[in-house]
C-alpha positions as CSV (number, residue, x, y, z in Angstrom):
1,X,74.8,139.0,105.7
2,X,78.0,137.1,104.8
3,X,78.1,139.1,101.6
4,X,78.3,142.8,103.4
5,X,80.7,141.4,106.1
6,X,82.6,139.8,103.3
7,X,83.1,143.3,101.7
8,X,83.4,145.6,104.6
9,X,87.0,147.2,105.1
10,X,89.2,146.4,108.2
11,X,90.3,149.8,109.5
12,X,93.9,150.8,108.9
13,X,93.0,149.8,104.7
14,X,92.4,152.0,102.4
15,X,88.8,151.5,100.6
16,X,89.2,150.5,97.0
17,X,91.8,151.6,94.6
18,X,95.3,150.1,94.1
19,X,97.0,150.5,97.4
20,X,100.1,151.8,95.9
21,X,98.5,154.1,94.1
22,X,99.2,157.2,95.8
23,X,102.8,156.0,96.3
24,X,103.4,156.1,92.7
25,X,102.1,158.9,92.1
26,X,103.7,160.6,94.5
27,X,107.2,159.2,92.9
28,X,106.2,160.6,89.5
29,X,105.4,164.1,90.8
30,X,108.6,164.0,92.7
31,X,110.6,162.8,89.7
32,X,109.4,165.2,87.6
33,X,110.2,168.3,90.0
34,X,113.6,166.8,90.6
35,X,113.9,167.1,86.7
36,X,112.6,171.2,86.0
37,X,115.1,171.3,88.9
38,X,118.2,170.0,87.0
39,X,116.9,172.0,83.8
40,X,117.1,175.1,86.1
41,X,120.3,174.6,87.1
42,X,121.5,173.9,84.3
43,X,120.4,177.1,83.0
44,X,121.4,178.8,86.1
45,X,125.1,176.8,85.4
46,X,125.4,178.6,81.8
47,X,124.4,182.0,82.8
48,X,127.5,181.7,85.3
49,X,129.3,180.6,82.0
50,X,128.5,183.2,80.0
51,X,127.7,186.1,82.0
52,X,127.7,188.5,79.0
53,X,124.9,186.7,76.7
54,X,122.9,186.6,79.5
55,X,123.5,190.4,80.6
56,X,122.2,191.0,77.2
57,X,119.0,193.2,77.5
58,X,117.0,194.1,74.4
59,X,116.1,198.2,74.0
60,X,112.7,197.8,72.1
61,X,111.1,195.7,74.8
């Protein structure tokens, strides 16, 4: 008996698993959106730059 009460989870815990687990995760996913972001706009910043390069449109496609 003291082995199972030993083990059992309080409520409010999560049940097994690190505990920050899910916060670091989340940080990574969010860090690597933020980055495509800033490769996008820094794409977005050059086609402003040169307007003409990217108004290029190839006949044979």
């Amino acid at each position: 008996m003291e082995d199972s009460t030993s083990r059992a989870v309080s409520p409010g815990k999560p049940a097994g698993g690190a505990p920050n687990g899910w916060r670091r995760f989340q940080q990574r996913v969010s860090s690597f959106l933020e980055s495509i972001g800033e490769v996008l706009h820094g794409m977005d910043e050059a086609r402003h730059v040169h307007p003409t390069i990217s108004a290029y449109h190839n006949p044979r496609r």
